[in-house]
N, CA, C and O of each residue as an XYZ file, in Angstrom:
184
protein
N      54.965    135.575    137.779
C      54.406    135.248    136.478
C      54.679    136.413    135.527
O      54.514    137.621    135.695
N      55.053    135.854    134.684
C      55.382    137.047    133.440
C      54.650    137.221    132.455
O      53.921    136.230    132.418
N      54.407    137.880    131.641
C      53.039    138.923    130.586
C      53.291    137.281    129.407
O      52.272    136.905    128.827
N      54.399    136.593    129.204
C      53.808    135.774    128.342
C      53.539    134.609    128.769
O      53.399    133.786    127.864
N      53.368    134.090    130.170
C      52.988    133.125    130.648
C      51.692    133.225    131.140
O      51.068    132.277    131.617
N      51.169    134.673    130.998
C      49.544    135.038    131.278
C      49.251    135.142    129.557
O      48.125    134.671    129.394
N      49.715    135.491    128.473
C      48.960    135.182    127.363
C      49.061    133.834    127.285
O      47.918    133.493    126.980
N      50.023    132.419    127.411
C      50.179    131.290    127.407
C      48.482    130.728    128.367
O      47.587    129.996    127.945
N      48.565    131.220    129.308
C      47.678    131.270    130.450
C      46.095    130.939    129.230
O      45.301    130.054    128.910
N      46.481    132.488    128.929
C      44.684    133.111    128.365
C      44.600    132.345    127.211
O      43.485    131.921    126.907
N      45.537    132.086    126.516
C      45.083    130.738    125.180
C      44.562    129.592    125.584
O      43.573    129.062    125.078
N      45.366    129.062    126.740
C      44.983    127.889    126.787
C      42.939    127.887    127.664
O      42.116    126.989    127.482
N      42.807    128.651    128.177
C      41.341    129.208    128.746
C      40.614    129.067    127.611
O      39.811    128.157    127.407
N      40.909    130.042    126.791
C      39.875    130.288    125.564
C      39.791    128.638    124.978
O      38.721    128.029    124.967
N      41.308    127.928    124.418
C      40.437    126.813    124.029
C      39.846    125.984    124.723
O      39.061    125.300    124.066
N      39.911    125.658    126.231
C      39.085    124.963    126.838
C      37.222    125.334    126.503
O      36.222    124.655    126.268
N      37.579    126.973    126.676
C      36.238    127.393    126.761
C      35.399    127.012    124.899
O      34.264    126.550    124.774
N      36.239    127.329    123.836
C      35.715    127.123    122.631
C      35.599    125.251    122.600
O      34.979    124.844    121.618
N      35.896    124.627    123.141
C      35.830    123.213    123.176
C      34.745    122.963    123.875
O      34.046    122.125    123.306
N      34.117    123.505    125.316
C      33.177    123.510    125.897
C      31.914    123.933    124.832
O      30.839    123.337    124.907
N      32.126    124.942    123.902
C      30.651    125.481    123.188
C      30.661    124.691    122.092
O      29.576    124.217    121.757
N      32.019    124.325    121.182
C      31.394    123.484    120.528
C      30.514    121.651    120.607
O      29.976    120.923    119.773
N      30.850    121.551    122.385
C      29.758    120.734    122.735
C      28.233    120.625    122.795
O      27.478    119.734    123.182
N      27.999    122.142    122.149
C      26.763    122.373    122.523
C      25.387    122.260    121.134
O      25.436    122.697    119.984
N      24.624    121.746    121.616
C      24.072    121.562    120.383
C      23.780    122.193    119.585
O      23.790    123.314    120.093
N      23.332    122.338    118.017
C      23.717    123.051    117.130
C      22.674    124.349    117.573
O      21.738    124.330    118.373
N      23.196    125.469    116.751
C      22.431    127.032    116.605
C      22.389    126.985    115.812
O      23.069    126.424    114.952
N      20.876    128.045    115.809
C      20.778    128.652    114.562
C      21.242    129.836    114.143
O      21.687    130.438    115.120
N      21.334    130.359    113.313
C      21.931    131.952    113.393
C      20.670    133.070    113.298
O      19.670    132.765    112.647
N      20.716    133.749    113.648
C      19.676    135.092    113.457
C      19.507    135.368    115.154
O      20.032    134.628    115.986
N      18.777    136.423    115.462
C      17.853    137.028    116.681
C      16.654    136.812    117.014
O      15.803    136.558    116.162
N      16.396    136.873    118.234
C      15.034    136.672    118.654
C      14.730    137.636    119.245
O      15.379    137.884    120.262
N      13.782    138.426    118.901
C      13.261    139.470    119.516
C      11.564    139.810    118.794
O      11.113    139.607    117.667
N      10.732    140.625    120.514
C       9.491    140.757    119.573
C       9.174    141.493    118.753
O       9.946    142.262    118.180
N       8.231    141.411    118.591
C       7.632    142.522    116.949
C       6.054    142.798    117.589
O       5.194    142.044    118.046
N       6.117    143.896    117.431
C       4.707    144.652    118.154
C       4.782    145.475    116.715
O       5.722    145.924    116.059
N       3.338    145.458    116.538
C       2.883    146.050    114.983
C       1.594    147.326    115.710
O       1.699    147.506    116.923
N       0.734    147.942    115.139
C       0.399    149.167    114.921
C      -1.190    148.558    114.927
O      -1.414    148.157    113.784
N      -2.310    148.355    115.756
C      -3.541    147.489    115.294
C      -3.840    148.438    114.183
O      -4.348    147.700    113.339
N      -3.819    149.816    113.623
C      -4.563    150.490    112.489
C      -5.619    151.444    112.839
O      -6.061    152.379    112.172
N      -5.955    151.017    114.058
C      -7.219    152.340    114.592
C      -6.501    153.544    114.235
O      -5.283    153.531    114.059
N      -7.301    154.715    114.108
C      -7.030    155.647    113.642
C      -6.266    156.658    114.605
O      -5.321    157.443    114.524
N      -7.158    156.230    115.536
C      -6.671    157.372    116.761
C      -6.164    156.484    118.182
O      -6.179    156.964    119.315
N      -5.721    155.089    117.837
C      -5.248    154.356    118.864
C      -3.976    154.735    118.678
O      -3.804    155.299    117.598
N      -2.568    154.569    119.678
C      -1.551    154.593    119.693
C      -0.701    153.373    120.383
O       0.220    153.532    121.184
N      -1.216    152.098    119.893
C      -0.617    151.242    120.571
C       0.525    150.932    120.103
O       1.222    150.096    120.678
């Protein structure tokens, strides 16, 4: 196998694989992550 029959190779992968996600139902865009805030006690350190 030769270097352009492995990029031939790796294109055809990727679009299988981008055909597979755009099966997937829609996203939203942004992150999910938590949010821990400060309760305000004076001398707590949570």
């Amino acid at each position: 196998m030769n270097e352009r029959e492995s990029l031939d190779e790796l294109a055809q992968k990727k679009k299988v694989v981008l055909g597979e996600i755009a099966k997937l139902p829609a996203f939203r865009p942004g992150t999910l992550e938590a949010a821990y805030r400060k309760c305000g006690k004076p001398n707590c350190h949570c």
